[in-house]
C-alpha positions in Angstrom: 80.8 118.4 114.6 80.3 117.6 111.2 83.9 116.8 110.2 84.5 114.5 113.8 81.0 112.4 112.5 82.8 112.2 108.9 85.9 110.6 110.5 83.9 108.5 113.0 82.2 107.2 110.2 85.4 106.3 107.8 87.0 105.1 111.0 83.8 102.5 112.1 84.0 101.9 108.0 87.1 100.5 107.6 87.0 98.7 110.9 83.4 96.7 109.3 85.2 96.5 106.1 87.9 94.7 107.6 85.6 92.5 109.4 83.8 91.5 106.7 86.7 90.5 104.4 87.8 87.9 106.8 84.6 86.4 107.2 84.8 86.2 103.3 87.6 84.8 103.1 88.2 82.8 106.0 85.3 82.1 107.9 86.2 84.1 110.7 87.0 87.1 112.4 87.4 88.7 115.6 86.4 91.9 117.1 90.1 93.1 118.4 90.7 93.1 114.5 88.4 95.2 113.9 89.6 98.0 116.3 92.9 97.0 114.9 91.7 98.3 111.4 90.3 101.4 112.7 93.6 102.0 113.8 95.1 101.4 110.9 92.7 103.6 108.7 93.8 106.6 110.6 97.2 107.7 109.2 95.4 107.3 105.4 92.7 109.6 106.5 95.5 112.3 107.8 97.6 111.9 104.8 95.1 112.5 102.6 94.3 115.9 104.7 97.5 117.1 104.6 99.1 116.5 101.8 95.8 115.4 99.4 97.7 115.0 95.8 101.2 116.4 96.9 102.3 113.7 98.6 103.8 110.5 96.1 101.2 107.9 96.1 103.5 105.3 96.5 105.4 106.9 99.3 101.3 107.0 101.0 101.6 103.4 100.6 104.5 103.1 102.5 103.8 104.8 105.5 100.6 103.4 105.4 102.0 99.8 105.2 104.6 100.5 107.8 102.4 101.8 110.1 99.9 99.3 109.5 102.2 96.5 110.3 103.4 98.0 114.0 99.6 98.2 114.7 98.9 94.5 113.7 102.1 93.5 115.5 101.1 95.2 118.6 97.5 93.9 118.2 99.3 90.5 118.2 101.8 91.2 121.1 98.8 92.4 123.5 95.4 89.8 122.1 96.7 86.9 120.2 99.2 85.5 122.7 97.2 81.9 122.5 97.0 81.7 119.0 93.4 81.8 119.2 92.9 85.2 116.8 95.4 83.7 113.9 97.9 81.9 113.8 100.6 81.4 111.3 103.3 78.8 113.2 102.2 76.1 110.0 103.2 78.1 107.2 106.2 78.1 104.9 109.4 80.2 106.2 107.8 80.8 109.5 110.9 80.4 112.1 110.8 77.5 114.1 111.3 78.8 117.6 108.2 81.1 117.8 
């Protein structure tokens, strides 16, 4: 009971976290983001049980980043379909048709 409150509790964490670092920065946030980041946190937490320090840091980073990404795409795919959550369409070397 103990360890599933621990992991609730980095898990809710990183999702706040998350959440507060866009309102920081840009004024805004929304709440799919921050089951989004809860998601994400997850594969750091079970690295760092399984492997601790034998694992290559950088190779943690990697997976991490990777997996990271596939959540935030599929968080796009399924919630930010209008644009409304971010939307980067403006931005340099953003492809023209979508």
């Amino acid at each position: 009971m103990k360890t599933a409150i621990k992991y609730l509790l980095l898990i809710t964490f990183a999702g706040y976290l998350y959440v507060c670092l866009e309102l920081i920065f840009r004024g805004h946030s929304d709440i799919s983001m921050m089951f989004c980041a809860s998601v994400c946190v997850i594969p750091m937490i079970a690295l760092n049980n399984i492997y601790t320090y034998d694992m290559d840091f950088e190779l943690q980073v990697l997976v991490c980043m990777i997996f990271s990404t596939g959540v935030e795409w599929i968080t796009g795919i399924i919630v930010n379909q209008d644009y409304h959550i971010w939307d980067y369409r403006n931005l340099l070397l953003h492809s023209p048709d979508g």
